[in-house]
C-alpha positions in Angstrom: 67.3 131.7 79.2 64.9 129.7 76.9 62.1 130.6 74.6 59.3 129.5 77.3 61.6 132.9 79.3 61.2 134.9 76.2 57.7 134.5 75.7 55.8 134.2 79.0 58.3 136.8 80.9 59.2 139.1 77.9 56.2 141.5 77.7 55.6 141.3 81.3 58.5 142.8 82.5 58.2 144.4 86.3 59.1 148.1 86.9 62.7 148.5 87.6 64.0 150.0 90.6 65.1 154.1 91.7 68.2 153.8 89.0 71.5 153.7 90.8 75.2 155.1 91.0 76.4 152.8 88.4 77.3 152.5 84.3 73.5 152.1 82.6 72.8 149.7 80.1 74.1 149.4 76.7 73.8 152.1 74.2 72.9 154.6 76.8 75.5 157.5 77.3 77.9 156.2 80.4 77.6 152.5 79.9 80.5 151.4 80.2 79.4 147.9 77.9 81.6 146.6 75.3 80.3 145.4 72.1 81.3 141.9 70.6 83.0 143.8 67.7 85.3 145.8 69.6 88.6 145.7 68.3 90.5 145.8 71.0 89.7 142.2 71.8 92.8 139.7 70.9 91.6 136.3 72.1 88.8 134.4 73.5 88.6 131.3 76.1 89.8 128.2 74.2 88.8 125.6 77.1 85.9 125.1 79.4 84.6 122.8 82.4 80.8 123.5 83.4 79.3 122.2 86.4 76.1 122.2 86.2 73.2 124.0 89.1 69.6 122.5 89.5 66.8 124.1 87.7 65.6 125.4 91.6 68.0 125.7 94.1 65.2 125.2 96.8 65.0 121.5 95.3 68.3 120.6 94.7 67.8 117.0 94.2 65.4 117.4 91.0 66.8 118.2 87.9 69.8 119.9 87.1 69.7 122.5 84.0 69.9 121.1 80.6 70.1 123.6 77.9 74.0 123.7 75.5 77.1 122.4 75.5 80.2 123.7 77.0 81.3 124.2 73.3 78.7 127.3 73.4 80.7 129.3 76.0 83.8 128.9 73.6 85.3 131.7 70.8 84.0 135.0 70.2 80.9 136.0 71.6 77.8 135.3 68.9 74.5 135.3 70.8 72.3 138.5 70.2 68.6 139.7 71.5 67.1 138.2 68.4 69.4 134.9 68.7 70.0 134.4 72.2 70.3 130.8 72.3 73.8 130.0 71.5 75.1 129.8 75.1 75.9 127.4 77.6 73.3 127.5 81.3 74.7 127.2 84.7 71.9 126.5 86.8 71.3 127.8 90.1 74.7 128.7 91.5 76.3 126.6 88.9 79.7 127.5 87.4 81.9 127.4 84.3 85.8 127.5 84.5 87.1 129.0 81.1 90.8 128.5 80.2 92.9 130.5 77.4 95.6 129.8 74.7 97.7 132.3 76.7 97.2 133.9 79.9 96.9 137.3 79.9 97.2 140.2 82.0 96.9 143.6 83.5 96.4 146.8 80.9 95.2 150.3 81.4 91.4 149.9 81.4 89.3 146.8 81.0 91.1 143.4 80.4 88.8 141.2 79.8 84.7 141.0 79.2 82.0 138.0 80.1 79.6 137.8 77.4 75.5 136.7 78.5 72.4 136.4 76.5 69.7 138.9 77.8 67.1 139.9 74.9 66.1 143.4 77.1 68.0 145.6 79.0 66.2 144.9 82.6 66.5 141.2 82.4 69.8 140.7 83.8 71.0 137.2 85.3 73.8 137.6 86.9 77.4 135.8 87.7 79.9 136.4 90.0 83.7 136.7 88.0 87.0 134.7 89.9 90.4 134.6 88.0 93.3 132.8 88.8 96.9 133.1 87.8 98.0 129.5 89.2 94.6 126.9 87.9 94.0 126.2 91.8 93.6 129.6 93.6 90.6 131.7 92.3 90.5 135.1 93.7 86.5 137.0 93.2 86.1 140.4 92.2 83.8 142.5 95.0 80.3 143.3 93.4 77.8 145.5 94.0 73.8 144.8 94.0 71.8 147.6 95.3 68.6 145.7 93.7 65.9 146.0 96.8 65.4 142.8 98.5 62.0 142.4 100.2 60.4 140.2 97.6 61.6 137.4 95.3 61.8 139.2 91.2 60.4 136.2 89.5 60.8 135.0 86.4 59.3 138.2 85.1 61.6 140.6 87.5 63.7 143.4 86.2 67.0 144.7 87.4 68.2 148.4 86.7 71.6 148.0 85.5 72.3 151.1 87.4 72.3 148.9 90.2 74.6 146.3 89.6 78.8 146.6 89.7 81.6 143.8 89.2 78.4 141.3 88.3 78.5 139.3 84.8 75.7 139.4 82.7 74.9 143.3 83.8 74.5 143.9 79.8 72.6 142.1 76.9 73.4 140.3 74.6 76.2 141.2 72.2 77.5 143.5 74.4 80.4 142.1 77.5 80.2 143.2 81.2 83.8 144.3 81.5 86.8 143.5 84.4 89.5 145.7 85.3 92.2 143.2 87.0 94.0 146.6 88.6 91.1 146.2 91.4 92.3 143.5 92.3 96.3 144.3 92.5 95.8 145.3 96.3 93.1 143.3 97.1 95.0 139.5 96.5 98.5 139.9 97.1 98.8 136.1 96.3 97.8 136.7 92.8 99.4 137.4 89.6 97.1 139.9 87.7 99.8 139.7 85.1 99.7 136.4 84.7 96.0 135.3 84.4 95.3 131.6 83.4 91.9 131.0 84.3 88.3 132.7 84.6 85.5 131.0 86.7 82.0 132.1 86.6 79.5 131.3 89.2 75.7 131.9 88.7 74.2 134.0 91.2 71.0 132.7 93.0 68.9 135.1 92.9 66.3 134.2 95.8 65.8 136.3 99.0 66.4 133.5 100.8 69.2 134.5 103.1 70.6 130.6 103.3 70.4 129.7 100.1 71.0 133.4 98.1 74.0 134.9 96.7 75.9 137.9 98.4 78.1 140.9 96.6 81.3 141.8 98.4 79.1 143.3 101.1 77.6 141.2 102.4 74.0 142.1 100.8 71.8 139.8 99.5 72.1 140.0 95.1 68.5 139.7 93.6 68.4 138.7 90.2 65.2 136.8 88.5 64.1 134.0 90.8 62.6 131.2 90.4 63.3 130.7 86.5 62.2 126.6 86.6 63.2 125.9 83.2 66.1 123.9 81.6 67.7 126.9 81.3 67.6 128.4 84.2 70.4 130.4 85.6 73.1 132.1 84.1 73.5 131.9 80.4 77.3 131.8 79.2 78.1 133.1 75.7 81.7 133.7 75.8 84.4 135.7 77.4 87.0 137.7 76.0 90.5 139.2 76.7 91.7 141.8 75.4 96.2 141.6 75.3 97.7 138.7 76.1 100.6 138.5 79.0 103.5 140.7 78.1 106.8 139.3 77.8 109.3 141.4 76.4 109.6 145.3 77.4 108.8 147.0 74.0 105.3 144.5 74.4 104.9 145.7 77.9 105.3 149.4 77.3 103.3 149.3 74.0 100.5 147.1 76.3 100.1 149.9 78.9 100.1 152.8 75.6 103.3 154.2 76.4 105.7 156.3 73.5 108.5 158.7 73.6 109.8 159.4 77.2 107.4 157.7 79.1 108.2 153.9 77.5 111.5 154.9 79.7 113.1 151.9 81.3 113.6 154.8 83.8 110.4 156.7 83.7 107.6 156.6 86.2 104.4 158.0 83.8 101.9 156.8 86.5 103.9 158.9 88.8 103.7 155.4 91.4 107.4 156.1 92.7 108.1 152.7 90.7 110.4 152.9 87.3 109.0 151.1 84.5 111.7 148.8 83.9 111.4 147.8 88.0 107.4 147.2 87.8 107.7 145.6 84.1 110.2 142.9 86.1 107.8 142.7 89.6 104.8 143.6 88.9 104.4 146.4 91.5 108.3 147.2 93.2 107.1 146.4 96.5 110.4 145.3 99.1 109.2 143.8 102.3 111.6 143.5 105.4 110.9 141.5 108.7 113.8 141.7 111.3 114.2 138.3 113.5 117.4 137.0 115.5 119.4 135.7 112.9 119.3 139.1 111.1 116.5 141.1 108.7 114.8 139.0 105.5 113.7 141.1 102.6 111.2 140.0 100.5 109.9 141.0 97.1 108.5 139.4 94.1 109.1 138.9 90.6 107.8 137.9 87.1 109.8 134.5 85.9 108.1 135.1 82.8 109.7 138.7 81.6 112.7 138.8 79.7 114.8 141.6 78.5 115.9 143.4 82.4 118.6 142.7 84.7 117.2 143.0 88.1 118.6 143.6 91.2 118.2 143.9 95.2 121.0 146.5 97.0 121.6 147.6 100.0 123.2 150.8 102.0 124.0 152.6 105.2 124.2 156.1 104.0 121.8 155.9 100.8 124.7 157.4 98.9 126.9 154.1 98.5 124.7 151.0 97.0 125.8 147.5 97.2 124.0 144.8 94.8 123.6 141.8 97.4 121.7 139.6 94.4 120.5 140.0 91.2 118.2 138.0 88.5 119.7 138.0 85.0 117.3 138.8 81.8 114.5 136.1 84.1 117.2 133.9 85.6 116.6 132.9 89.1 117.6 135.6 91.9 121.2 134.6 93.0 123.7 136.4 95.4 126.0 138.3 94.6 128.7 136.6 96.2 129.8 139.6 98.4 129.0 136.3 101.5 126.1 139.1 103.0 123.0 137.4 101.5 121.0 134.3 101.0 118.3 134.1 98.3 116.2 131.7 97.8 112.9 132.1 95.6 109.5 129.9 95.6 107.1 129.2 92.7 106.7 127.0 89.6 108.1 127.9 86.5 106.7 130.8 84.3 105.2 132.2 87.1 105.4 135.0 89.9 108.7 134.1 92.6 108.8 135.0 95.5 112.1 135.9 96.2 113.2 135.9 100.3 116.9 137.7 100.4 118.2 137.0 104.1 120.8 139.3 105.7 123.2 138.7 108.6 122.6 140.0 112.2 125.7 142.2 111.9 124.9 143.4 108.2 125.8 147.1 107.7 122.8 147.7 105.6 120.0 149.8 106.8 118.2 150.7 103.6 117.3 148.7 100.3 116.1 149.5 97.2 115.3 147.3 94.0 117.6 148.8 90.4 117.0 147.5 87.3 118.7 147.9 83.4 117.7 146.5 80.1 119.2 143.9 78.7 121.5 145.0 75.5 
């Protein structure tokens, strides 16, 4: 957004649409916005690579937007509705990839908030949010735009907040759109939402156009303003923040998801999940796998490389009475058998990351059930 955006489009907002199912805007009661002052962020992105979207996405070979330096986009958040201009513009369906000083990870409520520049409530332009917990892999979170379709908004357009879901830029600014990385747990079993190195932002194009706009998890066309033919056209990045960094050890961990007494437990299951703390501390969700082939049964679990302060350990039994401990990973040490000659281990993934830890059995292993057991380290 630019001052020629400010004052042509400003006082000519468009009538927003019937108001939708979801948080309004800021400072009205349910909106779910966090303010730039909120205590509860730790960190903000430290790195940045913008590429860069034309100024029109129907003319992609002209121009491609101009306006700030990838610098803007970096530290705390510091653009407001009377100073919007401290930001960093994407372009039609440009994008930004942020990095961090530390990843961070999965806490009760919002993690993490991407911070735009709007100057009113109703002009929204909006971003779809990506993470990734290895730098290559980007998994999206699934949006919602219930913004009628039938005509382009303009320059000029307005979008009820009520509307929009999982977009960036739903809020102005000063205040962040927040992300919950708990939606995505079950959505991307190949990511690490405790483990989050990277956040990519992707303008959405806001056009009608069904082969040249943007989609929300869907599959509906997301209408933002369109055409905005200026230098900074597109989405407008101001920051993003995190709120805790990647816990490590298990007093950081329980004091991360706001657990005291009893329920901080190395045996207690306060989300009542069916997964001790200790065991989801260590893997991230307790989840054992088994495929059965000719050569015998492979289980397969996962765990975080990057926890210290748990013994953890895979065990198997015929009765569910009787447990024996066919491997185990000591305080983060790689999985290894337990040298009873009934398992193979092996684990893939780089270092300080999630493994994924394959335990093969024998065809003529006794074992019928398996469990994962854990203890703290003294």
């Amino acid at each position: 957004m630019n001052t020629f955006i400010r004052l042509i489009a400003g006082p000519a907002m468009t009538a927003s649409a019937l108001a939708g199912p979801f948080p309004p805007a800021a400072g009205v009661a349910g909106s779910d916005a966090i303010i730039t002052s909120d205590p509860r962020f730790s960190f903000w992105a430290s790195g940045v690579e913008v590429t860069r979207g034309p100024v029109e996405i129907e003319f992609p070979d002209d121009s491609l937007v101009t306006y700030g330096s990838e610098s803007d986009a970096l530290g705390p958040a510091d653009a407001t509705p009377d100073e919007p201009y401290p930001v960093v513009s994407l372009g039609d369906g440009g994008r930004a990839v942020l990095t961090f000083s530390t990843p961070f990870g999965d806490v009760p409520g919002p993690d993490f908030a991407v911070f735009e520049n709007g100057f009113i409530p109703n002009f929204l332009e909006l971003a779809h949010v990506e993470v990734s917990s290895d730098g290559v892999n980007f998994f999206r979170f699934p949006s919602t735009s219930l913004t009628p379709v039938t005509q382009n908004l303009g320059e000029g357009g307005a979008v009820d907040p009520t509307n929009v879901r999982n977009l960036a830029g739903k809020y102005l600014a000063g205040y962040g759109t927040p992300f919950d990385l708990a939606e995505l747990r079950r959505l991307y079993p190949a990511l690490d939402v405790q483990r989050i190195i990277k956040v990519r932002i992707i303008d959405v194009v806001g056009t009608n156009v069904p082969s040249l706009g943007s989609l929300d998890s869907l599959g509906q066309i997301i209408t933002d303003p369109y055409p905005t033919p200026f230098p900074s056209g597109g989405f407008d990045l101001d920051a993003v923040g995190v709120f805790k960094a990647t816990a490590t050890t298990y007093a950081t961990w329980t004091a991360n998801q706001g657990l005291i007494n009893a329920n901080a437990a190395a045996t207690a299951d306060p989300d009542q999940n069916g997964v001790q703390n200790l065991i989801e501390y260590l893997t991230g969700n307790g989840v054992v796998g088994m495929a059965t082939g000719t050569s015998g049964r492979t289980l397969h679990f996962s765990r975080l490389s990057y926890r210290t302060g748990g013994n953890l350990r895979i065990q198997g039994s015929s009765d569910l009475a009787h447990w024996t401990t066919l491997a185990t990973s000591a305080n983060a040490a790689a999985m290894q058998s337990a040298n009873t000659g009934a398992a193979t281990v092996s684990e893939a993934g780089s270092a300080n990351s999630r493994k994924e830890v394959s335990v093969q059995l024998p065809s003529n292993s006794p074992y019928r059930y398996f469990r994962l057991a854990a203890e703290l380290v003294p």
